[in-house]
N, C-alpha and C positions, 0 to 999 in steps of 0.2 A: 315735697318736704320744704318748709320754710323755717331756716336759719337766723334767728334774730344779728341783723345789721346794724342796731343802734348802739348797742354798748362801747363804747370806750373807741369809737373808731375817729380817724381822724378824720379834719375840717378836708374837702372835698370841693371840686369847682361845680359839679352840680350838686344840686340840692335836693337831695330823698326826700320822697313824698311824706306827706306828714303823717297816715296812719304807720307807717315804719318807724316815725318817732314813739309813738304812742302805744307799739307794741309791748313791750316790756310790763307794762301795767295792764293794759287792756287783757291781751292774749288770757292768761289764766282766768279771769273773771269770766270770758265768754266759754269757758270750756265748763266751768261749774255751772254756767245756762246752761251749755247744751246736755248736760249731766241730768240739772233738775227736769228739763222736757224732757227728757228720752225716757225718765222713769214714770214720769207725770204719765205721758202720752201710752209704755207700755200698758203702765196699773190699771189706766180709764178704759181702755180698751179691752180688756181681759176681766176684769174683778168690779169695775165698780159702774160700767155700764155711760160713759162720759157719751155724750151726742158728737155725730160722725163729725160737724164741722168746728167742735173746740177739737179733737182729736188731731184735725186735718192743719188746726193753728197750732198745737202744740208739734207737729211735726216739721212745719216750715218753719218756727221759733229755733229748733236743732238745728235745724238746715243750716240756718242765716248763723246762726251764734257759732256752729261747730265748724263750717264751708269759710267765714268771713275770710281770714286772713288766706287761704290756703286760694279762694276766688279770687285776690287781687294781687298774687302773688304769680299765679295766670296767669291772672288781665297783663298786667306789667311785661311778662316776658312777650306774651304773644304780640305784644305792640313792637318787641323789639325783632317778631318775626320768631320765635324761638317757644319751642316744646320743653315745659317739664314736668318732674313727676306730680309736683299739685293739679296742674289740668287732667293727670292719670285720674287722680283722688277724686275729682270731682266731679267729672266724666262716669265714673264709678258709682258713688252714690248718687247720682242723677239716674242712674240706669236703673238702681233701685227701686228707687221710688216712681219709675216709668210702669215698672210691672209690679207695683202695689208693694214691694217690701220697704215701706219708709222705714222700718223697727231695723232693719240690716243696715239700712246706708247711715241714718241718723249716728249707728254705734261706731261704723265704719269713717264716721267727721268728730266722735266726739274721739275715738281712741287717737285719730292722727293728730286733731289737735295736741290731745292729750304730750302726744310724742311729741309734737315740736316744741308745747311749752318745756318739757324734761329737757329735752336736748339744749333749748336753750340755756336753760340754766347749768347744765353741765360745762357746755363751750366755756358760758358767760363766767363760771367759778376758775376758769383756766384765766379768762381777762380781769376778774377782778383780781388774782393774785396779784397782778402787777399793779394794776391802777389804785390799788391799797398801799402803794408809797405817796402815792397824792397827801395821803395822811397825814405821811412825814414831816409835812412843809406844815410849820407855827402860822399860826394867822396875824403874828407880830412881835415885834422883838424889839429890843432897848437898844436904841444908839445913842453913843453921845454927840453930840451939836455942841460947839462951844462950850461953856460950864456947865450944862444941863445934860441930864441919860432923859431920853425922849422915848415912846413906844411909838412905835410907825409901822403901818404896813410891810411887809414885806417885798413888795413889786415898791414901794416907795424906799429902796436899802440902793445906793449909790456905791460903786468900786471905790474903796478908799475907806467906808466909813467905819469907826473902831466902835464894835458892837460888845455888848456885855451880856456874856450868858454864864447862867448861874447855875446850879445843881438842879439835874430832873429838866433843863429846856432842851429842846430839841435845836439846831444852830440852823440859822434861817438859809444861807447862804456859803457859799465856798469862801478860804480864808487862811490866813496866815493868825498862829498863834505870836501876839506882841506881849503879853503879860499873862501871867498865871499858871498854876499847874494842874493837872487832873486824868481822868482816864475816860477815855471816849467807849462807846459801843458804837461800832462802822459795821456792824453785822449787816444791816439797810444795804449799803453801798459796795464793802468789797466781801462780803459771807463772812470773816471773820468774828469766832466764837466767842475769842479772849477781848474784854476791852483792851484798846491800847492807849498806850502812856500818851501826854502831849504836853508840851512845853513851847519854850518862845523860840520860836523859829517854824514849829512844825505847821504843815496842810493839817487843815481838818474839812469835813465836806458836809452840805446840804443835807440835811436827814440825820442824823450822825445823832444819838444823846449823851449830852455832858452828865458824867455819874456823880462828881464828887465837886473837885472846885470849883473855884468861877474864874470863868475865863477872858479877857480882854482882846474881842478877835479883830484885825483887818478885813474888808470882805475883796475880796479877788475877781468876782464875779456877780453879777444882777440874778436874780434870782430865776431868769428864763433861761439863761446859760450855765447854770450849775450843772454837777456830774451828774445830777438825781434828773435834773427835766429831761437832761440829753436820755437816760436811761430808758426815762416814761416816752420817750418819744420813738426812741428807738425800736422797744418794745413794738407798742402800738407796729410801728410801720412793720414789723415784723411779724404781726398776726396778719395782717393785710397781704402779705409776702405769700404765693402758694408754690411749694412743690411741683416738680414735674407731675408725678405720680399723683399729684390733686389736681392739676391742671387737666389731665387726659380723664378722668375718671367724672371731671364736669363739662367737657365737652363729651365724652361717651355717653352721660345720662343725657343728650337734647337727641341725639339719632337712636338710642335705645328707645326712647320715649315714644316718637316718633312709630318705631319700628313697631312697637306693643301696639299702638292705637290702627296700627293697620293690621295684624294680627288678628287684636279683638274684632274688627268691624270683619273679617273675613268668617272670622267664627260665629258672627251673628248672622250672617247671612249663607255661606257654605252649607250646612249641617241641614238646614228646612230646607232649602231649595233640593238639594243631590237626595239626602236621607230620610227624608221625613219626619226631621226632629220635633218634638214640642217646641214652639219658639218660644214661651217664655222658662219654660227651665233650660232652655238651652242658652239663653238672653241672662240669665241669672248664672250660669256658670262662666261664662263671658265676662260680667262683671267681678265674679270670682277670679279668674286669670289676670284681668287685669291690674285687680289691687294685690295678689300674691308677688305678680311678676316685675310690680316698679320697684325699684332698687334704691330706694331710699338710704336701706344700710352700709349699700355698698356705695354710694357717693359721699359719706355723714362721715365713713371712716376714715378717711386719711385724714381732713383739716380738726377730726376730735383727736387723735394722738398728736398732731403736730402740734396743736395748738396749748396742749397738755406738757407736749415735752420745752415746750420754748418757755413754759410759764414756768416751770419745775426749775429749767436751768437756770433764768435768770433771777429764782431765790436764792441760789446758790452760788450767783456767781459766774455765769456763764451769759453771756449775751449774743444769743444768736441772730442776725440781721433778716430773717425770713426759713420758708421751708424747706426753699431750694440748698440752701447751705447746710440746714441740720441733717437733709437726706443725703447729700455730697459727704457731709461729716462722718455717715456710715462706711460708706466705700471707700475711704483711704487705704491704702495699701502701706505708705510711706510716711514719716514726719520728718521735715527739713528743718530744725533751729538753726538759730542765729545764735551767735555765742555770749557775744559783751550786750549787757542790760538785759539777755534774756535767761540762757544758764547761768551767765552770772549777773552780782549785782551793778556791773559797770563803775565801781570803785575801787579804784586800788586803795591795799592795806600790806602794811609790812609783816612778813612774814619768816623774815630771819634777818639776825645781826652777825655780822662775822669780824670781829675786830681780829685785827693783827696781834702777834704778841707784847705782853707789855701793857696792850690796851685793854680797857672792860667793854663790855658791851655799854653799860651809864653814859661813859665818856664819850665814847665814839658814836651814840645815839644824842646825848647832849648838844655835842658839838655842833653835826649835821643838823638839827633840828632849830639851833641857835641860828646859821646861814636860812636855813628856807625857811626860816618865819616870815621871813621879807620877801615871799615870790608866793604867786596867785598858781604857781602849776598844779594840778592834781596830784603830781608824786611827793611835792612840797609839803602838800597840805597832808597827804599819809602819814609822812614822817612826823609830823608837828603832833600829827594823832594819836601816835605810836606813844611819842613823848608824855604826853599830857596822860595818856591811861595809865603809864608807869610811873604817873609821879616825878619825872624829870626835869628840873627845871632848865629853864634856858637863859644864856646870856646873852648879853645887851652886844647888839654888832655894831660897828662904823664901818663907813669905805666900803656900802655896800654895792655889787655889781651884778648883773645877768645879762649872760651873751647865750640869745638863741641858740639852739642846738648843742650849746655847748656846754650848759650848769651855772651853777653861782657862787661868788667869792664874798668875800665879809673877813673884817677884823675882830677878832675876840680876845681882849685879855693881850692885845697887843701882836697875837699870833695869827697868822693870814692861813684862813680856812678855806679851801676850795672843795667842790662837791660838786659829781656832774657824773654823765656815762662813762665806761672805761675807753671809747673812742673817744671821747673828750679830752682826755689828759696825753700831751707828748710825752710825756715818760714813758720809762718800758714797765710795762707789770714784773715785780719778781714771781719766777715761778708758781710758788706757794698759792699766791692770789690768781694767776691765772687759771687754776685747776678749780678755785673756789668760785669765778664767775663761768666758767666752763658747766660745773654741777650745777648750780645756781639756773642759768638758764637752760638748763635741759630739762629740769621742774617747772619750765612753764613760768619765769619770775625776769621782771624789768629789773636791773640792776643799776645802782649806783655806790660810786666807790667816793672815798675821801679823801685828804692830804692837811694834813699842819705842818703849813713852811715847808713842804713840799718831802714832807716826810709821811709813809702811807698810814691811814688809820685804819683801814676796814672798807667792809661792801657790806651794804645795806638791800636786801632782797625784798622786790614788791611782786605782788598783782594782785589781781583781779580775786574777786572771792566768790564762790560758789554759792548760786540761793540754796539756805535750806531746802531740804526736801528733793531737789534735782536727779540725787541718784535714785533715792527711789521712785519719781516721778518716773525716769527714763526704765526702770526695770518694771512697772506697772505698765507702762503701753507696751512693751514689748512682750509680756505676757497675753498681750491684746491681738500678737500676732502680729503687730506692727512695725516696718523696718526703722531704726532712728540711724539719721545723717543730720553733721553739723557741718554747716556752711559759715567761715570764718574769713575777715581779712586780717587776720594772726598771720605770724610764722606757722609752718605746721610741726613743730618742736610745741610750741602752746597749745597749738589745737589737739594736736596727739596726749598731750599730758592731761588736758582737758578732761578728753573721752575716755581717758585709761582709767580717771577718777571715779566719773560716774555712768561709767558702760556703754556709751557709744559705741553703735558697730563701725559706720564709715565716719571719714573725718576730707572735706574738702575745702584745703586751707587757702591763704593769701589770694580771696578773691574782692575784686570788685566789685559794686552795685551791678556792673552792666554782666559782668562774669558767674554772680548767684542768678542770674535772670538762665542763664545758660546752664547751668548746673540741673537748675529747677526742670528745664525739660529734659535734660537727660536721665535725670531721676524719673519721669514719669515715661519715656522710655522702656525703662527697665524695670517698675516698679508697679507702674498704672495710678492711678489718680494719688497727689499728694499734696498733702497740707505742710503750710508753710510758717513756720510762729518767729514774729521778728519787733521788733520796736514800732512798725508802719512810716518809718523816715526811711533812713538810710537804707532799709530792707523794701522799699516801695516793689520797686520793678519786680523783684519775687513773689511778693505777697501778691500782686493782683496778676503774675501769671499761672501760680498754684491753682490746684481746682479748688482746697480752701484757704483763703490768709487769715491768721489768726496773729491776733497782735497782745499783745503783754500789755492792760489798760494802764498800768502805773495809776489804777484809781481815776482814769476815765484822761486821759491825755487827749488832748483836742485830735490830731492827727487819728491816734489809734480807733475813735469813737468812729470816726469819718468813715475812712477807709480801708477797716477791714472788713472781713466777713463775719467774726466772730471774735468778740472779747470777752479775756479774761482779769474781771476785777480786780485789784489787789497785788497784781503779781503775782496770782496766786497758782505756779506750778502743778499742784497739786489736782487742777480743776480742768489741767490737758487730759489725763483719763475718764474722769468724769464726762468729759466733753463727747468724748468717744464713744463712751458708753452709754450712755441716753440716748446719743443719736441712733448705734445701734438696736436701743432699746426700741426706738419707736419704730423702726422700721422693721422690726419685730411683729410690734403692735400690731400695725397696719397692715401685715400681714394676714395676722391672727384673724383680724377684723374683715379685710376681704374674702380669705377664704370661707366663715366662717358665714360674711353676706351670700354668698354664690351658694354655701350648701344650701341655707335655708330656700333660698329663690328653687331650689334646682326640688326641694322635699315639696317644698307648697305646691308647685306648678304641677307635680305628678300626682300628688293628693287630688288636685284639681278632677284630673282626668280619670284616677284612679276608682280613688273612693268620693269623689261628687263632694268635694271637703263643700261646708258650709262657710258663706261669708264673714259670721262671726269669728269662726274660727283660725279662718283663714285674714284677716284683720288684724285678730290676737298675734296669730306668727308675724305677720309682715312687721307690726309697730313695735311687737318685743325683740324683734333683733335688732331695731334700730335703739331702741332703748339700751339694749347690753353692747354693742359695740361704741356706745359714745361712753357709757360707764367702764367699759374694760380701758379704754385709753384712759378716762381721769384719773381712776385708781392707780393703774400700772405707773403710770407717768409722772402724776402730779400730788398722788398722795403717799402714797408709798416710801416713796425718796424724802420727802418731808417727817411720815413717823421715823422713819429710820432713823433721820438727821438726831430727832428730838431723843431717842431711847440712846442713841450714841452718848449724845449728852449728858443727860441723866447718869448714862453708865461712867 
């Protein structure tokens, strides 16, 4: 069985021989040769009376047209010392036509051709899903130079340069939005259905189309290092990438192989010598054995669903780094998150105001907001935000201050404003407010308190916020069977309030980098193989001790691309079950598809002995299983989840 190696694979330090390049185009044509002699050759033979030696050319015309690739696909291995099932194949039809059946062997090189062109094209439909973002990339785009918008190449677009795309282009390159407004489709890059909004400040990415305004972008990146090439590349090395259970099953077909050809030669010779068999119908069922008994199907099945499932998921959003991880991705038992940037969004937001009596929430939200306009902290910046959604305005401060650890002071309206933690301030809390930062942080919330002239205002309640979708992210895997632990360096007051929100069963709180490395095996202790979802920074040590790391791409983060096993586009929570369940799915597949190679192998071979199965027939069986198990992984895998997608939508 020869598997087309040319498509979409990567650049390689040796150099495949050149008819491997030329497969793709060639292969089909020689198989509609070996189509038109086999019928030519039958008709002339039978009906129209053609002379023995155009007969004998139209048979080696089959031979050479239907044997070509399947002969140097052979030659190739056996240089490299090694048996496969094409020397089966051709061994096979050679034996044929030793004892005069050219009409059997000729049908028996044009059906396997026949099968490898299909099979090719099955694999090959799993590779171009991917290598159809190539697409994506404009073949040039408007930058401005000085006073002039220029079209330039795209490998000619320099980091820095302020590019102009307009309605209906696709954006060449990664980029910060400097001017304009509009709504992107990033469906390409992170699966998302809805376009999304973009304005000046925002990422937009390589591939991405601008629907409506025109936008004045920075670019961030060359267009080799964009989130799209890294994806196409990633891809690629991840078809390349094989499974255990594809690994064994192509080192089992070269001693299978092997084992059959010593088999058959024992059957050729056994049976005349002891029995007194006819030797050449005994020599004819021999070659029957032999092409019933290679296992084509059964080595074609595991890299046609993996390769199906890895295409599937990275239309969706899923990016698996090879086979080995999507098969690992079946047998998890456990999932370990990471809390901050992964369940949540890693930004605090204010979540309550508590003013003292006497004071409004405006005021005491004003005030504060007035002080940390002038400090770069993230809880600074919350409040500022809080502010500005409510329409608050803020005053002008003098005499501003900030002392580490301690908050920030500012003059407003002549009155000295201090704002900071309640360990900040040497005064004593009145009771009242001690009970309100007491409640406060037992929900899981960073607190800070106020003071005018050293009179109290209120506590202002922050944290962290919840991605959409999380709880029922975590009640979808768990319905999977799946245990979920969150590994936090929180308080475990956070991390418990955390989990109580959106259903976590265990919660293991205030640990360190080196401490979730520890956690992680004790989880898989007690749980057996477990996957790990974290940022890919701070969560390193865990993510590559899990048996999978799976990183939150934030739309393709340098770190997260690298070094996990498995990214998830977008942020997109939603695509942790998904994840699960395709890998599931294929190992399913693969199932489906071995047992289903082994029955037929196991019917043929007794048909053989049984009832004298005929070559044709037995041809028929061998090539059509190998044909329905590379289609049962397309469909299952790769088409399937796609109509779905699409009738979801519709709906």
């Amino acid at each position: 069985m020869a598997v087309s190696q040319s498509i979409n694979s990567k650049p390689i330090a040796r150099r495949e021989p050149v008819w491997i390049e030329h497969q793709q185009w060639l292969a089909p044509r020689l198989v509609v040769v070996t189509l038109v002699a086999l019928i030519l050759s039958s008709a002339g033979e039978h009906w129209f009376g053609i002379s023995a030696p155009v007969i004998l050319l139209l048979n080696i015309t089959a031979y050479a047209a239907g044997g070509f690739y399947g002969a140097l696909g052979a030659w190739e291995h056996l240089k490299e010392r090694k048996v496969d099932i094409d020397l089966l194949m051709i061994l096979a039809a050679l034996g044929a036509a030793a004892i005069g059946q050219w009409i059997e062997g000729a049908l028996l090189l044009f059906l396997f051709s026949l099968s490898n062109v299909l099979q090719d094209y099955a694999l090959n439909r799993s590779r171009r899903a991917i290598s159809g973002l190539m697409k994506l990339y404009p073949a040039e785009a408007r930058v401005v130079r000085g006073n002039t918008v220029q079209m330039v190449r795209i490998d000619q677009i320099h980091i820095g340069d302020i590019l102009q795309i307009v309605p209906g282009e696709r954006i060449p390159v990664d980029g910060i939005v400097r001017s304009g407004h509009s709504w992107i489709d990033q469906a390409p890059i992170t699966g998302e259905s809805i376009p999304v909004e973009k304005q000046h400040g925002d990422k937009v990415f390589a591939g991405t189309l601008n629907q409506q305004g025109t936008l004045d972008i920075q670019a961030t990146q060359a267009a080799r290092d964009t989130v799209l090439a890294r994806i196409i590349r990633m891809v690629e090395e991840a078809q390349d990438s094989k499974a255990p259970t594809q690994r064994f099953l192509e080192t089992f077909e070269e001693y299978y192989a092997i084992f059959i050809i010593g088999v058959v030669a024992l059957f050729i010779i056994v049976p005349p010598m002891l029995f007194g068999a006819d030797f050449q119908s005994n020599f004819y069922r021999a070659m029957v054995l032999m092409t019933v008994a290679s296992p084509c199907a059964l080595v074609i099945s595991t890299p046609a669903a993996f390769l199906s499932a890895i295409a599937s998921a990275a239309r969706h959003g899923v990016l698996f780094k090879g086979g080995a991880h999507l098969e690992a991705m079946a047998a998890v038992k456990a999932i370990a998150f990471d809390k901050t940037g992964t369940l949540t969004q890693g930004k605090p937001a204010v979540t309550q105001i508590v003013p003292m009596p006497g004071i409004s929430e405006a005021e005491l939200l004003a005030l504060t907001a007035s002080v940390e306009a002038r400090s770069e902290h993230p809880l600074a910046q919350a409040v500022l935000q809080a502010a500005q959604e409510r329409e608050i305005a803020t005053e002008t401060v003098s005499g501003f201050s900030a002392q580490a650890g301690k908050g920030v002071r500012g003059m407003v309206n002549d009155h000295e404003i201090v704002v900071g933690s309640p360990e900040s301030f040497a005064a004593t809390l009145p009771h009242e407010l001690g009970k309100v930062i007491s409640t406060l942080r037992g929900e899981g919330n960073t607190v800070m308190l106020a003071q005018r002239d050293g009179e109290w205002l209120g506590a202002i309640a922050l944290a962290d916020q919840l991605r959409p979708g999380a709880k029922q992210m975590i009640a979808d895997v768990q319905k999977l069977g799946i245990t979920t632990i969150m590994l936090t360096g929180d308080s475990r007051e956070t991390g418990h309030h955390i989990a109580n929100q959106i259903g976590i069963q265990q919660v293991k709180a205030q640990l360190l980098p080196p401490e979730k490395l520890e956690a992680i095996q004790q989880i898989q202790k007690q749980h057996g193989a477990v996957a790990m979802i974290g940022d890919g920074v701070n969560d390193a040590p865990a993510l590559a001790s899990a048996d999978v790391g799976i990183a939150m791409g934030g739309a393709g983060s340098d770190v997260a691309l690298e070094t996990a096993d498995v990214v998830l586009m977008g942020d997109r929570l939603e695509l942790i079950p998904y994840a699960i369940a395709i890998s599931k799915k294929a190992r399913r597949v693969v199932w489906q598809n071995i047992l289903f190679s082994l029955l037929v192998i196991v019917v043929l071979v007794l048909g053989t002995f049984v009832i004298s199965l005929p070559l044709p027939l037995g041809v028929l069986g061998h090539e059509g299983s190998t044909v329905i198990v590379v289609v049962n992984g397309l469909i299952q895998l790769l088409l399937l989840p796609e109509i779905a997608r699409r009738r979801a939508a519709r709906a």
